[in-house]
N, C-alpha and C positions, 0 to 999 in steps of 0.2 A: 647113589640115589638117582632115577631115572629124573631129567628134566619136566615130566610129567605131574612127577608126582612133588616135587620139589618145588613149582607153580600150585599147585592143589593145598600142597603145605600150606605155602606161603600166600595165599588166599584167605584160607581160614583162620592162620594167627592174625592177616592182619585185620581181619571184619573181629574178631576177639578184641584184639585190642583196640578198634576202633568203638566199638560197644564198651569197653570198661573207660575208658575215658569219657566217653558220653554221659553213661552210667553215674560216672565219679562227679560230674559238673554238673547233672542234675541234683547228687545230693548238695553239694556245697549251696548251690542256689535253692533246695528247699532253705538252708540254715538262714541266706543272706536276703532272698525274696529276686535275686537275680536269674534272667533264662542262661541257659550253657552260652549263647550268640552273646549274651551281653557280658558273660565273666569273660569271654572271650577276646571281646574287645577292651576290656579294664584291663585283661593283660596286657594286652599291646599297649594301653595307655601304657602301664606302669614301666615297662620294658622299654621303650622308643619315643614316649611322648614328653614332653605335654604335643596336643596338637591342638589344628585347628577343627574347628566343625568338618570344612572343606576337606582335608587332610586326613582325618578320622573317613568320611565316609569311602577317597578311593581307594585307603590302604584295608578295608573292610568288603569293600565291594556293594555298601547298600549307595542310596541314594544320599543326599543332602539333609531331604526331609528327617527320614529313615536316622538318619547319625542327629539330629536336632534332637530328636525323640528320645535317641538312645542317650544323649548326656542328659537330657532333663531327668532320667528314670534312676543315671548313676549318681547323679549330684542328690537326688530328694532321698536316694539310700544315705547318704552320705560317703560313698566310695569317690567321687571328683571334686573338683572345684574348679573355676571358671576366672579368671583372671586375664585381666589388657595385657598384649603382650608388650613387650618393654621395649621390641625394636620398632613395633605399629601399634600404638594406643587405639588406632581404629579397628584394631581385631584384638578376639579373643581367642585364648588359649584353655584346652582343658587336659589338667594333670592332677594323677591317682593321690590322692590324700595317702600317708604312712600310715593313719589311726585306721583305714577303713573296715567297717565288720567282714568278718569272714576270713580276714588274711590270714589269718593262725591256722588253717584249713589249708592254704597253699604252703605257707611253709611248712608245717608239718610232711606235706607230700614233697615238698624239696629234699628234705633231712631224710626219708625215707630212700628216695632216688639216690641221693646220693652214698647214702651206706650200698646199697643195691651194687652202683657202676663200681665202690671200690671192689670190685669183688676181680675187675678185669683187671688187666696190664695194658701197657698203652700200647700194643700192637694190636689187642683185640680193640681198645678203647675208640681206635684211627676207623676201623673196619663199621664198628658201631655208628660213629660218628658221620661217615660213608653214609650209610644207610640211611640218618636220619635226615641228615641236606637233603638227600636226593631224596625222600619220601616228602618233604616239606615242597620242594621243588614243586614236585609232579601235583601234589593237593596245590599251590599257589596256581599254576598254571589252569590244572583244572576247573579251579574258581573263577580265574579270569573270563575263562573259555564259557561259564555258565553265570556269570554278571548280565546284567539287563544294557 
């Protein structure tokens, strides 16, 4: 396969896939009343945090405001919760509540994925895995590069 076309390919699986993930987080967020940007960031809560407000907005890339806004809209879902944190009682921490609506939507899509990868061996699995760092990479970088 000509380098050409092997670019051309891999263009348009990846705007595919980048439209079914989109896709996929706008329905979860009709179910939950969340936008795609905000399941997005309850991920990373759920994944990396609790955090702070502060913390929340530069690993997201909005403002301060912008992260203020986004945990009031996730705490009145009921997906966070807001708590002093224990090493500074003068700040606050916000981490993903277990009970929150919509999670059975993620895991499900975990269970899915993962029947999916077993399908590789872990020589393809390494090559996969390649691929995904280094596409996260390049969207992190990207984002930076288009932050305010």
């Amino acid at each position: 396969m000509s380098a050409f076309r092997r670019t051309r390919e891999g263009d348009r699986l990846g705007a595919e896939l980048s439209t079914a993930v989109v896709l996929f987080h706008e329905a979860v967020g009709r179910q939950v009343g969340l936008s795609a940007a905000d399941q997005r960031a309850l991920s990373l809560i759920r994944r990396e945090g609790p955090f702070t407000a502060g913390a929340l907005a530069q690993r997201t890339g909005v403002t301060s405001g912008a992260a203020t806004g986004l945990i009031d809209r996730l705490e009145r879902g009921g997906h966070v919760r807001r708590a002093a944190d224990p090493a500074d009682r003068r700040r606050t921490l916000v981490a993903a509540r277990p009970d929150a609506p919509g999670s059975g939507a993620l895991e499900e899509l975990g269970r899915a994925m993962g029947a999916f990868m077993a399908r590789y061996d872990e020589t393809q699995l390494a090559v996969i895995e390649d691929y995904v760092r280094g596409t996260i990479e390049i969207l992190t970088d990207q984002t930076r590069r288009l932050a305010p």
